[in-house]
N, C-alpha and C positions, 0 to 999 in steps of 0.2 A: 376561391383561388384566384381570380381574376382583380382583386382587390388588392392596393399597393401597401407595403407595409406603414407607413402613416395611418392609412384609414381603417386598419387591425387594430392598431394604438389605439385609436381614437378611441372606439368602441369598448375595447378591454378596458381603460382606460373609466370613462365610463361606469364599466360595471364595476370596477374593481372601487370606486369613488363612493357609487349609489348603493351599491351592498343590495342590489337584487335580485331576491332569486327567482320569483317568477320572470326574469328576464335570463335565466341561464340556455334554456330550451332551443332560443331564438340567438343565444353568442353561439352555440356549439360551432355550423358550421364556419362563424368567422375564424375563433381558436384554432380549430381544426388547421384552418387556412395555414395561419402564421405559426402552428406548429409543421407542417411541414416546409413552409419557407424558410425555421430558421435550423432545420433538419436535426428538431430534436424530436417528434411527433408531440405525445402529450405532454409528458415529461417539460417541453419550454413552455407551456402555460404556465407553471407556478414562476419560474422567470421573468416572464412575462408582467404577471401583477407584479414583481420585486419591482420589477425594472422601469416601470410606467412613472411611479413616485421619488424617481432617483431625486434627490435634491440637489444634484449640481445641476441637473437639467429641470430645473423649476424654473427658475428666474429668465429661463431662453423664451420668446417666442415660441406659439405653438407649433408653427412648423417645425422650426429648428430645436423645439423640447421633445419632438418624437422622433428626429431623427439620432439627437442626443441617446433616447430613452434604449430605441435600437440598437446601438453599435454598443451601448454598454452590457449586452447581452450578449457582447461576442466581446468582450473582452480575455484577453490570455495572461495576461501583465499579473503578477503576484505583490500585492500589498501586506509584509506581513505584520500584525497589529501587534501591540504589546502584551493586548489581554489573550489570555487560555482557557481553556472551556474547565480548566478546575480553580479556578479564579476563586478565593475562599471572600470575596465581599458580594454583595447584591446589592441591587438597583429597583425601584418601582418600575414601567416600562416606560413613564413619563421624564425618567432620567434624561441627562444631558447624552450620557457612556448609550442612551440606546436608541437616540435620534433616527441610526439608518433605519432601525428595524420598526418605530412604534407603528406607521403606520399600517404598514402588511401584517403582522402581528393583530390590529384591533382589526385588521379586514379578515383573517383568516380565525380570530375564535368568535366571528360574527356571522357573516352569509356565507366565510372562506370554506367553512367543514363542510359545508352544505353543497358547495358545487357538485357538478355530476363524478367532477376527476380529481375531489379531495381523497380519494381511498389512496388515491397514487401520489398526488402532491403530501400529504402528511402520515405516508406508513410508517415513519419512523418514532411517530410519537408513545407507541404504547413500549419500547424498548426504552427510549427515553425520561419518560413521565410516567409510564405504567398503568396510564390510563387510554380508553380509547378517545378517536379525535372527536367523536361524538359529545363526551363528557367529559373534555378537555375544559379548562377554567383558562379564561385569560392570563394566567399567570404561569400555565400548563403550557400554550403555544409561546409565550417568552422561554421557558425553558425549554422548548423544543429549535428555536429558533437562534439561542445561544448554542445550544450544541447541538445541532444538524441543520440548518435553515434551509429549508426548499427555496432555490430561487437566487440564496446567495445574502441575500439581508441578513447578516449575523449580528444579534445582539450582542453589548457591548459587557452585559452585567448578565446573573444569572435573576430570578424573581427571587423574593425573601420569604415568598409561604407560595404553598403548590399542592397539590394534591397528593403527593408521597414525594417528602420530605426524606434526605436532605435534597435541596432543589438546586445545589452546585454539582450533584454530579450528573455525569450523562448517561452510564449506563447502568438504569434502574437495574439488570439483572444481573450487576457485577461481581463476580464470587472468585477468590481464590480459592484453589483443591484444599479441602480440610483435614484430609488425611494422607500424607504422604509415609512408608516405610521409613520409621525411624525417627521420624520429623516430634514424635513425642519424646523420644530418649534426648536430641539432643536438636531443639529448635532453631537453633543458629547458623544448622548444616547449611552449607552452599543450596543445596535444593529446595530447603523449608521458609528458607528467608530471604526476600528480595533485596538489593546491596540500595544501599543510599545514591551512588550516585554507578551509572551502567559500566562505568573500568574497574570499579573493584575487587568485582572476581576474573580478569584478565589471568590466565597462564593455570588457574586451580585446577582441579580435576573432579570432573562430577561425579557421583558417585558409582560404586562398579555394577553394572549389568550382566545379570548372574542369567544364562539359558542351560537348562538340563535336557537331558533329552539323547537319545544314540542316533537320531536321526543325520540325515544331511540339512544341516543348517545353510541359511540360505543369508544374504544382506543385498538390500533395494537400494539404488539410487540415481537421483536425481537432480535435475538443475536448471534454473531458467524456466519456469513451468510457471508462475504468476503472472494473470491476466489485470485488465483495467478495472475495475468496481466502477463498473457506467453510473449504477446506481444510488451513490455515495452522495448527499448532500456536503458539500465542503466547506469547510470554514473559511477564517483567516481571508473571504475577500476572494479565495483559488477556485481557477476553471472547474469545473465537471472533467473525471477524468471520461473522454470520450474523443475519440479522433476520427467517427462516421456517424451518421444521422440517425440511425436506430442502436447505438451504442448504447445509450440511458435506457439500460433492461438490468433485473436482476440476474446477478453471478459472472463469470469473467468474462471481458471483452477481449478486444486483439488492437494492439499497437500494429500496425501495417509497416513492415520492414522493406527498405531497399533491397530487391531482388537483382543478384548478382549471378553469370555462370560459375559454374562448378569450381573452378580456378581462383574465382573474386578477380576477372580482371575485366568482363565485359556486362555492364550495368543493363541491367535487363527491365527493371519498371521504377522508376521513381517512388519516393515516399506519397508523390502527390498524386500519380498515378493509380498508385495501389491504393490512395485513400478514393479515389473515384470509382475502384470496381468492386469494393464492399460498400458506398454508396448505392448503386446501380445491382450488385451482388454478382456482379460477373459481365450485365448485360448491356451496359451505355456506351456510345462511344467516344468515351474517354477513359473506358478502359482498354488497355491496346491487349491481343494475343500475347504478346511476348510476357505480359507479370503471370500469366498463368493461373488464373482465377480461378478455383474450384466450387462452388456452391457445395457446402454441406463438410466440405473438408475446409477452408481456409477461414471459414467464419466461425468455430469452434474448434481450435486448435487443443488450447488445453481441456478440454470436455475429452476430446478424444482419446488424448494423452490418459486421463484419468481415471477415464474408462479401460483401457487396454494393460495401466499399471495395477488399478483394481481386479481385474480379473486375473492378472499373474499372481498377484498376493494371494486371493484365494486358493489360489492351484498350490503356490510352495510357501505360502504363508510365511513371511521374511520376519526373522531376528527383531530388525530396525531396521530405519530407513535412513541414509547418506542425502544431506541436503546440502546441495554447492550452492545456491543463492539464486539471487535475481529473483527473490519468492514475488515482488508485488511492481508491476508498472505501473506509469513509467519511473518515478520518482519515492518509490519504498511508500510510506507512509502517511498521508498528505495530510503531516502537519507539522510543526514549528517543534525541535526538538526542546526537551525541556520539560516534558509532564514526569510530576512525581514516579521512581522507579514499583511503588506501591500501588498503582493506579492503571487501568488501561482506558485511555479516552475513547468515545464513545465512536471514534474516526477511525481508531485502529482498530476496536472490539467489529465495526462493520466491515473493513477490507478484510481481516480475517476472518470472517463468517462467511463473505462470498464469492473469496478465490481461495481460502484454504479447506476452514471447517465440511462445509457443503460439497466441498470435488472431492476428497480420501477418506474415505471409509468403507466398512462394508467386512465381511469374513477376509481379516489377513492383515486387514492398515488397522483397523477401529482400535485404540488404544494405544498402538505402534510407537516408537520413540524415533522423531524426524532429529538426528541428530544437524545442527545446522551451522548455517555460518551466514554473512553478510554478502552479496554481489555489489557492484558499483553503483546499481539502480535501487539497491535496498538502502544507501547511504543520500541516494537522492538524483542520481543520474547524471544532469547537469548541474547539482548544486549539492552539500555539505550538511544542511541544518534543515533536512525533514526526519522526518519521526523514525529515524533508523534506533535510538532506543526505547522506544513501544516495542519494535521488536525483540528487543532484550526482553524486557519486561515482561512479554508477553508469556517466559518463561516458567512464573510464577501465576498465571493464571490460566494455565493447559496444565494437562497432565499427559501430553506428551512429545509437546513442543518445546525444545531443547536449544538454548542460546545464551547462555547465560552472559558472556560476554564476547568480545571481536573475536579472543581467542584461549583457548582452555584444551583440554585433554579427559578422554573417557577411556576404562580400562572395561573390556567386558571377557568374561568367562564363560568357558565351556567346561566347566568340570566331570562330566559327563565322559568327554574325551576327550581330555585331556588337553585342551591346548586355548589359547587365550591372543589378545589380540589388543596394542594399544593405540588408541584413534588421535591424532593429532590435529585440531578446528584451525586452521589457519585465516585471518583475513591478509588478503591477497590486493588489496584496492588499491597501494599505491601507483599500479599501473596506467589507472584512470585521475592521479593528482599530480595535474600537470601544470604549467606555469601555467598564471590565472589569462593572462593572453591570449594561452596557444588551444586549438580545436574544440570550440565552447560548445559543440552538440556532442563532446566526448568526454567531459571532463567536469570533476567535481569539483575542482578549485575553480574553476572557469568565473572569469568576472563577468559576461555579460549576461546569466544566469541568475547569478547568489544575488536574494535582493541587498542593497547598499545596506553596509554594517552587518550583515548576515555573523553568528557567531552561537558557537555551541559549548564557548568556555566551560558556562556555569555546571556542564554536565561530563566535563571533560574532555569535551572533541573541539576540533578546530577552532580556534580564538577570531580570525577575520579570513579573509580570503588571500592576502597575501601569505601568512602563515599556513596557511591551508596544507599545501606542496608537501613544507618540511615535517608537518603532523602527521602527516600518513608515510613519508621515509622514514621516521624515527619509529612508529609502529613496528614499519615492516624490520627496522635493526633491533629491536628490544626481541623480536618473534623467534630472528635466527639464531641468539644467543639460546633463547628459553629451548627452542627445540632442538638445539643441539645437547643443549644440558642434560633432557628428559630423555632422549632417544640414547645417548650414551646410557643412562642406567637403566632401560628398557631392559625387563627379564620375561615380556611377552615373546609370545612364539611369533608372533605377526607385527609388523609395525605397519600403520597405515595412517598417511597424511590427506587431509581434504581440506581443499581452498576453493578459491571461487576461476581464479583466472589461469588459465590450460597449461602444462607441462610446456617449460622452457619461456615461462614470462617471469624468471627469479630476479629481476634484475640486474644478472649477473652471466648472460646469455647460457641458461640453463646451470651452470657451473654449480651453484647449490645443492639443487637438486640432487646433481650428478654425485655431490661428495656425502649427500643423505643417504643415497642408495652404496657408493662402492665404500666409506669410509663408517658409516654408521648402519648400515642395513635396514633402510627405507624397504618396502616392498612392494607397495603399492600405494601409486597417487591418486586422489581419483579429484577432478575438477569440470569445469562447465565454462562459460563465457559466449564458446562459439556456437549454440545453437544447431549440434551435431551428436553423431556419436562417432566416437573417435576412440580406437585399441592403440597404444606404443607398444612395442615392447623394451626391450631395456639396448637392444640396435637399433633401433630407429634413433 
C-alpha cells in the first residue's frame, strides 16, 4: 500500500512479461495494493496485465509508459469499433485485426490461468468456449477475449478452430425455446419467429393469454428495477459498468442518484457525493448526513425490491407481469446495436442473467410473462445505438420475456369470468430526444454522448444524431394513430396502456391521454420514469 502506482506497474508489469508463477506468491501483496488504489479490488488485476502492454504507451519512456499504462485503466471515453462479436470471418491471434489483444491472450493461456485470481479474471470462459480455463487452448482465450475480454483487450477476429466449434459465437449455451404453443401449426407466428430486422413486428399483437380459473386474478408491475452488471467484461473498447470500488461483484449494482427533497427543489447529495458514501458504505467523510446513506438498504436496492416482489408473487401468484422499462443501467445493453435479431450476444445473454434471470423467480414469477416495453436507458441513456435491440431479441430466446418490438398489443382472457382485457406496449422515449445540443446527461440524441457517426440505420433506428430528435417524434406519431385505431375497435372489457414515461408526458400536456380515457375509454395507464409509486386518479 505504501508503494506508488508506477512501481505496482513495474512489478505487474514484470510478471505479466516473465510469465512466472512461482513469482505469483510474492506479487499478491503488490496486486492487492493497486487493486484497491484503482478501487476495483481484484477484479482491476486482469486490467491491470491488459493495460501494462497498451501499445500506444510502448514507445513513451518508462516513466511516462506507466504513467500512460495507468490512466488508460480509467479510461471512460467509448471507441466503438466496426467489428461484432458475431463477425462470421476469423483470424489466427498473430493477425494484424488482433494486435491489441495477442499479447494478454498468449500471457493468459500461459502462466495467465494459473494465477491465484484467474477463477475471477477468466469465469466467463466455460459460458463462452465451454471449456474450463484450465483446458482452455490458446485459441480458447482468443475466443474468450473476442467475446468477453477481462481487462478490456478485445480481439479484433474470432480464432478459426477452438475447442467447440463454431468459435464466432459467444454464447456456447445459446438455445432458442423449442417448443412454443402452436409454433408447430404455424412457425411464422409473431412468437415462433424472430423478424429480420427489430421494427417489423411494430403495432402486431402477441398472441392471447388465455387464464382459467374463478379465482381473484391478480397482475404485477413494475419499472425502473435494472441494476449495473459490475461483472460484465465489455467489449467495443467500453468502461466496466461500475460507478464504486466494490461494484465489479456478481449480479446488480446501483448507479448512485442525485438525492433531491421530497418537492425536487432542494438538492440534498450530489452524484459525486453519493458515489463517495458507497465507496466508504456510509462511513467517510466525504459522505455528508444529508444523502442519507443506509448500509444494507442503499447498497442493494434492487435485491430488496426482488425480494419483497418475490415474496408477494408467492402469496397471490400474478397472471403476468407489467414491465414499464429502464430494465438495464445505465445505458440498456452495452453494445453497438446491430447483432443479428436471431442471435443473442454473449454481452446481453450476461446483463440478462445478472440483473434479470437471477433476481425473479421462485413460486409466483418462475415462468411469468414480463410483458415489456423500452425506458430511455434501455435505448442507451445518453446515447441511441446500444444494444436496445438485444432487447427485442431477447424475445425469442426466453420464454417469458416479452418485447417483441418498441410497440405491439396483447389481448388476454379470463374466460372463466368472463371478462378480458386489451394491453397496449407503448414506447414513450421521445421525451428523452432532444435537440442533439440541449441536456446531454438526459438525452439520447445528445451530441456530446453518441460516439461521432453513431447510427442504427441498418436496423432501423436512428440514422445519425441529428436525425435522432425527429426518429423518435415520428415514432411517437405513427403510435397515436395505431392506438387510436386499435382502442376504437377494442371489444375488451378492460383497455390498458403501459409506457415507460409517467401520466401527462404525451406531448401534448396530457391532452392525449385525457382523449384515450374520456373519448376512447382508456382505463388504466400504468408507467414508471420517476422512480416512485405514484396513484392518479382520473381528478387529479
Amino acid at each position: 500500500g505504501a508503494l506508488k502506482a508506477p512501481e505496482h506497474l513495474r512489478l505487474l508489469e514484470h510478471y505479466h512479461q516473465h510469465g512466472s508463477r512461482d513469482m505469483a506468491p510474492r506479487c499478491v501483496p503488490i496486486v492487492a495494493g493497486i487493486g484497491a488504489l484503482l478501487g476495483g479490488a481484484w477484479a482491476a488485476d486482469a486490467d491491470v496485465a491488459a493495460a501494462v502492454g497498451d501499445d500506444e504507451c510502448d514507445a513513451l519512456g518508462d516513466g511516462a509508459r506507466e504513467e500512460c499504462s495507468f490512466n488508460a485503466l480509467q479510461r471512460k471515453s467509448v471507441r466503438v469499433r466496426s467489428v461484432t462479436e458475431e463477425n462470421d470471418n476469423c483470424a489466427d491471434l498473430n493477425d494484424d485485426s488482433n494486435k491489441d489483444c495477442e499479447k494478454v491472450v498468449r500471457w493468459a493461456a500461459d502462466s495467465g490461468k494459473w494465477d491465484p485470481h484467474a477463477s475471477e479474471w477468466f469465469m466467463d470462459m466455460p459460458g463462452v468456449a465451454g471449456v474450463d480455463r484450465t483446458q482452455a487452448s490458446l485459441d480458447d482465450f482468443q475466443r474468450l477475449y473476442f467475446c468477453a475480454p477481462p481487462g478490456g483487450k478485445q480481439c479484433g477476429k474470432p480464432p478459426c478452430q477452438c475447442s467447440k466449434p463454431p468459435c464466432n459465437v459467444c454464447n456456447i449455451n445459446q438455445a432458442h425455446p423449442s417448443s412454443r404453443p402452436g409454433c408447430d401449426k404455424n412457425p411464422d407466428s409473431i412468437h415462433c419467429k424472430p423478424p429480420k430486422q427489430p421494427f417489423d413486428y411494430k403495432g402486431m399483437a402477441w398472441p392471447t393469454l388465455t387464464f382459467n380459473g374463478g379465482q381473484i386474478m391478480h397482475i404485477f408491475a413494475i419499472g425502473d428495477w435494472g441494476g449495473m452488471d459490475g461483472s460484465l467484461n465489455p467489449i467495443e473498447d467500453r468502461p466496466s459498468i461500475v460507478a464504486y470500488s466494490w461494484g465489479k461483484r456478481p449480479g446488480p449494482s446501483v448507479f448512485p442518484r442525485t438525492r433531491w427533497d421530497l418537492a425536487h427543489e432542494v438538492e440534498l447529495c450530489t452524484h459525486k457525493e453519493f458515489v463517495a458514501c458507497f465507496n466508504s458504505q456510509g462511513e467517510g467523510p466525504e459522505c455528508p448526513a444529508s444523502c442519507g446513506y443506509v448500509k444494507g438498504i442503499d447498497d442493494q436496492p434492487q435485491q430488496l425490491v426482488a425480494k419483497a416482489f418475490s415474496a408477494r408473487a408467492a402469496l397471490k401468484d400474478p397472471s403476468f407481469i407489467l414491465n414499464v422499462g429502464d430494465n438495464f443501467y445505465w445505458g440498456g445493453i452495452e453494445k453497438t446495436c446491430g447483432t443479428p435479431m436471431d442471435q443473442i450476444s454473449f454481452t446481453a445473454h450476461h446483463q440478462f442473467n445478472q440483473v434479470f434471470e437471477q433476481m425473479y423467480n421462485g413460486a409466483g414469477l418462475s415462468g411469468k410473462k414480463w410483458l415489456s416495453v423500452l425506458g430511455n436507458h434501455d435505448w442507451g441513456g445518453r446515447v441511441f445505438n446500444n444494444g436496445w435491440d438485444q432487447q427485442i431479441a431477447y424475445t425469442w430466446a426466453s420464454n417469458r420475456w416479452v418485447l417483441p418490438a418498441p410497440y405491439y398489443m396483447v389481448h388476454v382472457d379470463f374466460p372463466s369470468q368472463d371478462f378480458s382485457a386489451d394491453i397496449y406496449m407503448l414506447d414513450s422515449n421521445f421525451n428523452d430526444a432532444k435537440t442533439p445540443s440541449e441536456d446531454s446527461e438526459h438525452n439520447i440524441c445528445g451530441s456530446e454522448h453518441n460516439p461521432s457517426g453513431a447510427t442504427c440505420a441498418a436496423v432501423g433506428g436512428p440514422e445519425s444524431v441529428e436525425t435522432c430528435p425527429g426518429f423518435f417524434q415520428a415514432l411517437w406519431g405513427e403510435q397515436k394513430i395505431w392506438m387510436e385505431s386499435k382502442i376504437a375497435k377494442s371489444e375488451a372489457t378492460w383497455q390498458i396502456a403501459v409506457t415507460h414515461f409517467p401520466c401527462g408526458e404525451d406531448g401534448a400536456g396530457q391532452a392525449w391521454y385525457k382523449k384515450l380515457k374520456t373519448q376512447y375509454g382508456l382505463d388504466l395507464l400504468v408507467t414508471g420514469h420517476r422512480h416512485d409509486q405514484e396513484l392518479w386518479l382520473p381528478s387529479d
